[in-house]
N, C-alpha and C positions, 0 to 999 in steps of 0.2 A: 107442569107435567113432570120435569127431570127432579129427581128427589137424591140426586146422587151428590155428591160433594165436587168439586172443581179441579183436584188431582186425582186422576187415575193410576193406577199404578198398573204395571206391562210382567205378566208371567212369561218367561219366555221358554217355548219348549220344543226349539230348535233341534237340540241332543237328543231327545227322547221320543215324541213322537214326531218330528221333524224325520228325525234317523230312518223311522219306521215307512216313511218312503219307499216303496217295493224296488228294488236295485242298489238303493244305497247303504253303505257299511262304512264308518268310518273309527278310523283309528285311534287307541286312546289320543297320539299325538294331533290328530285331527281334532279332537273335542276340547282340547285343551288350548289349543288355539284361538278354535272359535268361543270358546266362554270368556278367554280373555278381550277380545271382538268385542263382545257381548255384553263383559264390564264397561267395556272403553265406551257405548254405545249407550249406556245406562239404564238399562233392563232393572226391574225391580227384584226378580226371582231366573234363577238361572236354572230349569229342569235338567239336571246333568244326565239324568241317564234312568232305568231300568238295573238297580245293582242286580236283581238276583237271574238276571238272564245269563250271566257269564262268571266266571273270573274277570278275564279282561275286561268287562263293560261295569265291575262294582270295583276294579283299581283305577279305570278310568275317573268314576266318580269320586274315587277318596282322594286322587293325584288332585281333581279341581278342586273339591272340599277345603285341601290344604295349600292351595295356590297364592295365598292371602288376597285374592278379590274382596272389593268391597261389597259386590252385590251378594244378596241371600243365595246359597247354595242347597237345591233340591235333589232327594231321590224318591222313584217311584214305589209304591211297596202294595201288592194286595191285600186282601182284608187276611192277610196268616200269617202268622205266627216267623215262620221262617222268614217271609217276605222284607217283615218288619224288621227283625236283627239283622239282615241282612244292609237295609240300610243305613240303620243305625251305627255300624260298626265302618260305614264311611266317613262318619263324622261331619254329617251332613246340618244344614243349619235348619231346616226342616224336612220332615217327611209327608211324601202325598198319598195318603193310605183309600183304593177306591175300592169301593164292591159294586156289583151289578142291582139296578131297582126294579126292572122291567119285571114284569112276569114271561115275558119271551126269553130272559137271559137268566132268570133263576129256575125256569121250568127244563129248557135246552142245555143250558153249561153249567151253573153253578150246582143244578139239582138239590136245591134248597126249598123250602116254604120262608114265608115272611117274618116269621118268628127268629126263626134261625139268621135270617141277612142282619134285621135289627141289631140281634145278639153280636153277630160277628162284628160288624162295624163299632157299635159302641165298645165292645174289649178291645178292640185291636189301635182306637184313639186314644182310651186308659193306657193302653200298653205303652204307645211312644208318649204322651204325657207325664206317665210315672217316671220314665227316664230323664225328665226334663228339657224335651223335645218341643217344640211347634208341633203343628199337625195340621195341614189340610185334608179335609175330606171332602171326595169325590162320588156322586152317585152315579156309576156308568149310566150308559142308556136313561138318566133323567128323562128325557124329553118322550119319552115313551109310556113313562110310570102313571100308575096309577096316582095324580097329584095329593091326594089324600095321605097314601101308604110313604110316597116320597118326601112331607113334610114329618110323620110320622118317623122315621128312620134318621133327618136331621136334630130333629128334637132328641133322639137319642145320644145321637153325638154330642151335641150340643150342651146335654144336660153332664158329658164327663171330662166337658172343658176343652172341646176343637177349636183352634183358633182361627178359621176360614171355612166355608164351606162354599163347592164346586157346583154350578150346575151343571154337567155333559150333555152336551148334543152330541152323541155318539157319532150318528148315523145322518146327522144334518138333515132332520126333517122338516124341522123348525121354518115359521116363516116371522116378520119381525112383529106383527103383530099378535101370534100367538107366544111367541116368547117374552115378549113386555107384559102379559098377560099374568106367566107364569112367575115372572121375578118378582110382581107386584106381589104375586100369593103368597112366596116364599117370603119377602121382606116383612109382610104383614106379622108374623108369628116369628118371625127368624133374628138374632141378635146380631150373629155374628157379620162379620163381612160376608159380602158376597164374590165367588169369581163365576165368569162366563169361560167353557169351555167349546168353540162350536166347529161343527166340519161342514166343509165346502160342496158335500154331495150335491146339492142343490145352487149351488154359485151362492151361498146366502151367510157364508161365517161371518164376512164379515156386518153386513147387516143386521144379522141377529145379534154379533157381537155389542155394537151400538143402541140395538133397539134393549138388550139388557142395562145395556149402564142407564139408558134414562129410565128402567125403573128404575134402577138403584143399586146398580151391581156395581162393585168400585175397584173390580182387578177383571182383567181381559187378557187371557192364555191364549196367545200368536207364534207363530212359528214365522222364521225369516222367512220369503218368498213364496209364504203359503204353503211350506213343505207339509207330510203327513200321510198318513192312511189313507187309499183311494186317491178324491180329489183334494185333500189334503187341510191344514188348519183355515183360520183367520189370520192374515198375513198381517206381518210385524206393520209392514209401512204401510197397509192401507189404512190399518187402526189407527196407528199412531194420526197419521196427515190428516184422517177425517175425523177425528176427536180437536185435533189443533185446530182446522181452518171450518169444519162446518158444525162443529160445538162449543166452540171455543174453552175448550179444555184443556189443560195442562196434563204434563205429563215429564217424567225425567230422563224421557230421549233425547240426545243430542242430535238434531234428526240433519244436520251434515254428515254424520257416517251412517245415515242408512244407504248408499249406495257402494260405497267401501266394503261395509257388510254382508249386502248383498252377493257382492262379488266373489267377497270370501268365500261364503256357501254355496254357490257354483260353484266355484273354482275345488271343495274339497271333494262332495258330493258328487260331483259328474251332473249336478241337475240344471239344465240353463232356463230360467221364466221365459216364456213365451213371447216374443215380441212386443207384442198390446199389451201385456200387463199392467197395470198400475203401479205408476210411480217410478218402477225401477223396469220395467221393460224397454228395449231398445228405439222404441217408437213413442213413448211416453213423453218425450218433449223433442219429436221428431216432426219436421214440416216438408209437404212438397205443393200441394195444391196452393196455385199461383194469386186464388183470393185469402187465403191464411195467412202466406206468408208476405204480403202484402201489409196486412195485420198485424204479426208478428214484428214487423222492421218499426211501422211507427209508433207499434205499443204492445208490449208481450201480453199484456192478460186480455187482448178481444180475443185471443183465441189461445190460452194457457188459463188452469183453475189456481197456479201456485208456481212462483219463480223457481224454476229447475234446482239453481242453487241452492235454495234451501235443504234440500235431500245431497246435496253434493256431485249433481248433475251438470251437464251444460244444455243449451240450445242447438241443436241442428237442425241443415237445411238440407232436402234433398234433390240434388239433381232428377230433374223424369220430366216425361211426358205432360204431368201435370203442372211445372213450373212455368211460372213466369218473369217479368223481365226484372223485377225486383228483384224475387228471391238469384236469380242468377246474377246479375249483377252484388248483392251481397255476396255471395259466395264465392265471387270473382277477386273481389278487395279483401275479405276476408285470407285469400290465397297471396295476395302481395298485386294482382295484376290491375292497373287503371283504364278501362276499355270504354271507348264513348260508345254512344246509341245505337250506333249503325254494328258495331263489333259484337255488341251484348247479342243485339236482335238475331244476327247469325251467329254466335254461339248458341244461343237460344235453340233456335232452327235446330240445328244439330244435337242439341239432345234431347228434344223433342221426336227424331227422327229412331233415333237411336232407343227412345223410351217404346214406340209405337212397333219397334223388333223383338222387345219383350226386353232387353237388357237394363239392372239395376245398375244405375251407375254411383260410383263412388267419387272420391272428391279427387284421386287422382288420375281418374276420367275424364271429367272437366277440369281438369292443368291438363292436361293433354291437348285436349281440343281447344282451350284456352292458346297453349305455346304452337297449334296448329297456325290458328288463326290472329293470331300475333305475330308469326313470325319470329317465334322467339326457339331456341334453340331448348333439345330436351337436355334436361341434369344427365352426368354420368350415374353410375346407379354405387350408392356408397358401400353395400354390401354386394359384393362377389363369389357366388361358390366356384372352388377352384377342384374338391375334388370330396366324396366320403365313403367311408368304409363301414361296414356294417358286420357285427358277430353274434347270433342267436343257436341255440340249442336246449332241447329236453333238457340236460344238466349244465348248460352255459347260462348268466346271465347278459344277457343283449347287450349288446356296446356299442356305440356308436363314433368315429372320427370324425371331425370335417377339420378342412384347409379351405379359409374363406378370407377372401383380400376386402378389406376395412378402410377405407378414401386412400386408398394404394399398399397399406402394410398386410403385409399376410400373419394372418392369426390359424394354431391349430387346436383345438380341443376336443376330448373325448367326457363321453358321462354316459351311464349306465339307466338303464329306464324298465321298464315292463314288459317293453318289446323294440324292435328296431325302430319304427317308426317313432315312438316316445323319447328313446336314447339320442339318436337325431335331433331332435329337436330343443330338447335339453340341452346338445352339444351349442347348436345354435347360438340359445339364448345367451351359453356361458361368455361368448364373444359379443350376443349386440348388447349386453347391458352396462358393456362398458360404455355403449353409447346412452342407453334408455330404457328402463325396465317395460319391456313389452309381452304379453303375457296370451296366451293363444286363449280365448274366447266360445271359440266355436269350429267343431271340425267335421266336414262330411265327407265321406267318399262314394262318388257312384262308377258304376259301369259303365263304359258308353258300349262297348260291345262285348261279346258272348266270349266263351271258351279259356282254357288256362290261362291263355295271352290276353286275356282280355286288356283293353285298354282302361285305365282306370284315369277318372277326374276326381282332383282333390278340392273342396272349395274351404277355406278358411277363414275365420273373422280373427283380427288381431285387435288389441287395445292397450294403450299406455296407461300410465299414474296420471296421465293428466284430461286421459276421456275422448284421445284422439284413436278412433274406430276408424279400421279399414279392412277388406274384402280381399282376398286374392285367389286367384283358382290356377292347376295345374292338371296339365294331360301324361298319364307316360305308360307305356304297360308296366316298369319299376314302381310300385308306391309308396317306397321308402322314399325314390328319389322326385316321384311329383309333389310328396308332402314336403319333404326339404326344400325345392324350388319355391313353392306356393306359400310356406314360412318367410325365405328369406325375401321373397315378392312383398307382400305384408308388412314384414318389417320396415323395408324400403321406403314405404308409402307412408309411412308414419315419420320415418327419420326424415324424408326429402319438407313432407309437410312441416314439421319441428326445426328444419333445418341447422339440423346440428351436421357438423364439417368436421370437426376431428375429435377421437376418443384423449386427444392429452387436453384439451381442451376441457372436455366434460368433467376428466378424473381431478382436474384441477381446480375446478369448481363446481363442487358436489351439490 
């Protein structure tokens, strides 16, 4: 059935329709970051950007163009004239030159007939060819076109020397077996490579994706985390993991930094994956229900499709309601504590009690009720806020101070942010990374009650370089100062767990 070859090669178009994420903007120094991510991560083609949308976003793409990455450096360009110089003059290592094929997109936007698309796309692949360019070419809205008129329009490319051509599922209508359908038609008559472009309107990129390469399509355009227009691309790590483990395809991802990667693109974006996601969601090699992890302890794959570590993951276990005396007892020894049967069974008890009051508990909830019911005395807390100051205005930028005591020595630091709350927090980190690079995750604030004064709840996820995630929450009507609270909470819980005791210690051995 698969007629494709045994390496695939990974478009990635994180920067560009990745970007196009409704909320998110990111900055040339942002892009240039992550494309170097992105090399690091071993992408075949790096979609830098949309040059002719901006100044900034075609110096963005010339700054990467000329970053000396190894990986192919892309810019996007329509089927005109300007479009095209415009990428060209980034010094790009290819250009993605697309027009629309639909008749829905050449009747409503392009306001073209089919004579005229042909025409424009075959000159505008001459044009970046004459230059001594690559060229991919894109048929927006494929998956809509007339298949006839759509092969027709390739063939033209084709015949003026494109070196790739794209199928777009604009609109993600596609389902996998009418798209193996279509790639078969296209391969039939078509020379050059083939790429799959698809969107997630229908939960299906990625599957479509797949279901394209076993016709024969041998490049698949993903964006990290499934970012994109609506509901967004074919996500980097589902493609990648399920070409590796349920096609047994190759590919030239180093798929240990897809979660590094991952992270990256939250962390610039402001976009966190959803919990359950695939692969890189927070739950994704996450256990609580007491017959799993049961399962998990004497053998990760009854109930795992793929060792966390490969993606650069680890295993967790969750305290709840639904745990059992395994999973708690792992989780106990895993924390340093040795508790026989009768200890485990009422620690058990208790957070079972606790799960069935609706509370998520973290792991330094159970060391809690662990040093409860042990007997054991609680840690001092290694971070202490001693005191902060905050300065915001229309023409001020935000400052933030803290004086925070560090396993006894008081540290003071200020840094500058977006806003008070940011500037804080920033001040924070600059003091706990002398312990531990810990990086804020996830931040919510709700109201618990009405009016100016309301009283605000901060709740927080925090996470280290090494995948140690923790949970903190803080009450105050200040929300400067229940988000500093609920930071340095967070942090705590991470440091106590890592047990690291002193910053000369740390600094002295990097």
């Amino acid at each position: 059935m698969s007629k494709n070859t045994n390496l695939i090669k990974i478009f990635d178009t994180t920067l560009r329709d990745g970007e196009q994420t409704p909320g998110v903007s990111l900055t040339p120094e942002d892009k240039l970051r992550i494309a170097i991510q992105l090399d690091k991560l071993g992408v075949d083609t790096i979609e830098a950007g949309f040059p002719i949308t901006s100044r900034g976003e075609a110096n963005a793409v010339k700054e990467i163009s000329e970053a000396g990455l190894k990986t192919e450096i892309c810019g996007l360009a329509r089927a005109e004239p300007k479009d095209v110089e415009t990428a060209l003059n980034c010094n790009v290592d290819l250009v993605h030159v697309f027009i629309a094929t639909s008749d829905i997109h050449m009747e409503h936007k392009l306001k073209m007939n089919r004579e005229e698309v042909v025409k424009r796309a075959s000159d505008m692949v001459k044009l970046v060819k004459d230059r001594g360019v690559p060229v991919e070419f894109s048929a927006e809205d494929a998956c809509r076109s007339d298949p006839d008129f759509l092969i027709e329009v390739f063939k033209a490319v084709s015949n003026v020397g494109v070196d790739r051509i794209d199928i777009a599922d604009t609109v993600g209508i596609m389902n996998p077996t009418t798209m193996f359908n279509l790639v078969t038609k296209v391969k039939q008559v078509i020379k050059e490579p083939i790429s799959m472009h698809c969107h997630n309107d229908f939960g299906l990129a990625t599957a479509n994706s797949l279901a394209g390469m076993l016709a024969g399509a041998e490049r698949i355009h993903v964006a990290i985390n499934g970012l994109g227009e609506r509901a967004g691309n074919a996500a980097l790590e589902e493609v990648v993991m399920s070409l590796q483990n349920l096609y047994q395809k190759k590919t030239n991802i180093n798929t240990k930094l897809i979660y590094e990667t991952s992270n990256l693109v939250s962390r610039l974006t402001g976009i966190n994956p959803q919990p359950n996601k695939a692969i890189i969601g927070d739950n994704a090699f996450g256990h609580e229900s007491g017959i799993h992890v049961h399962g998990i302890i004497n053998m990760p794959i009854t109930y795992e499709p793929l060792e966390p570590e490969t993606v650069g993951r680890k295993r967790w276990i969750q305290a709840g309601k639904h745990a059992g005396t395994h999973g708690v007892k792992a989780q106990l020894e895993e924390l340093g504590y040795d508790a026989n049967e009768k200890q485990v069974k009422e620690i058990l008890a208790r957070v079972k009690d606790l799960g069935d009051k609706g509370k998520r508990l973290t792991d330094m909830d159970l060391d809690s009720i662990a040093r409860s019911i042990l007997g054991q005395e609680t840690d001092e807390k290694i971070l202490e806020l001693i005191d902060i100051s905050v300065m915001t205005g229309i023409k001020t930028t935000p400052t933030a101070s803290v004086k925070i005591s560090m396993n006894g020595e008081t540290h003071v630091a200020a840094e500058t942010g977006v806003g008070p709350v940011d500037s804080a927090i920033k001040a924070i980190q600059k003091i706990s990374d002398k312990l531990a690079h810990i990086r804020l995750k996830d931040f919510r604030i709700d109201a618990i009650s009405g009016g100016t004064d309301a009283l605000g709840e901060v709740v927080i996820k925090v996470e280290d370089d090494e995948g140690n995630v923790a949970t903190s929450r803080s009450s105050d009507g200040d929300i400067v100062i229940a988000s500093t609270e609920a930071m340095i909470d967070g942090i705590n819980k991470i440091l106590t767990k890592k047990k690291i005791s002193s910053p000369k210690e740390q600094l002295a051995n990097p």
